[in-house]
C-alpha positions, 0 to 999 in steps of 0.5 A: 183836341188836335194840336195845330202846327205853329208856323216853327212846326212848319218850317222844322219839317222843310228846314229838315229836308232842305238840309238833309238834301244839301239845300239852302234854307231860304226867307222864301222857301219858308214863307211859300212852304208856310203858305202851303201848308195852310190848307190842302188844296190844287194850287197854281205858282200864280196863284201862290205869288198872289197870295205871297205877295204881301209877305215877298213883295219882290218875289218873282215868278221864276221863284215860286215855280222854281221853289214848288218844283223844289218842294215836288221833288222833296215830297213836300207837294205833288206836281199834277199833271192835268191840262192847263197851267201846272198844278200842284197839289199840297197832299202829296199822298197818293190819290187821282183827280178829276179835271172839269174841261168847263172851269179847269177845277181839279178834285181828288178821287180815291181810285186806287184800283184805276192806279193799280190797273195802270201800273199792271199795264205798264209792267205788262208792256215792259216799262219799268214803273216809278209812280202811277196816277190817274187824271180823269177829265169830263164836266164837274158836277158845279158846271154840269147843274 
């Protein structure tokens, strides 16, 4: 049977990284991350302050952002750009998305060769490629029924 994180699990692994970059560990990075690592899934900083709120009743707004742009450059969650308000995803391994223009909803997709295609592109242009990520958009299939 799988082992579930303990809430110390959690906050071992940013406590490490916080520190290994230098970084203050604070109550409401820790509360945010434990928050984060509760489930996969394509969050908002507004909707992370919603469900924060019982726990950080004075968090502001700034902070989330300010703590989720933290946790994209540490690895801890990728920033996804799609339209609307800034997404972020709490699998920060490599995959694509697909953004419906209907409900704004955002799904994963595995496309690693559309990833592959758009680097060699970008190399063949002479850019000097860091990351490559695909953002498909249409009508998801919930709208479309």
């Amino acid at each position: 049977m799988e082992s579930i994180a303990t809430p110390a699990d959690v906050d071992a692994v940013l406590v490490a990284r916080l520190r290994g970059a230098g970084l203050r560990v604070t109550p409401q990075r820790l509360a945010l991350h434990r928050l984060i690592a509760a489930s996969p899934r394509h969050l908002t900083a507004e909707a992370l302050l919603r469900e924060a709120a019982t726990e950080l009743p004075g968090l502001a707004l700034p902070t989330v952002y300010s703590a989720l742009e933290l946790f994209a450059e540490l690895g801890v969650v990728r920033r996804v750009a799609a339209p609307g308000a800034a997404r972020y995803d709490t699998d920060p391994s490599p995959h694509d998305h697909f953004t419906c223009v209907r409900c704004g909803q955002l799904y994963d997709l595995d496309t690693s060769a559309g990833r592959a295609a758009a680097r060699r592109a970008a190399e063949g242009a002479g850019h000097a490629v860091e990351s490559a990520t695909v953002v498909v958009s249409g009508v998801c299939a919930a709208c479309l029924a």
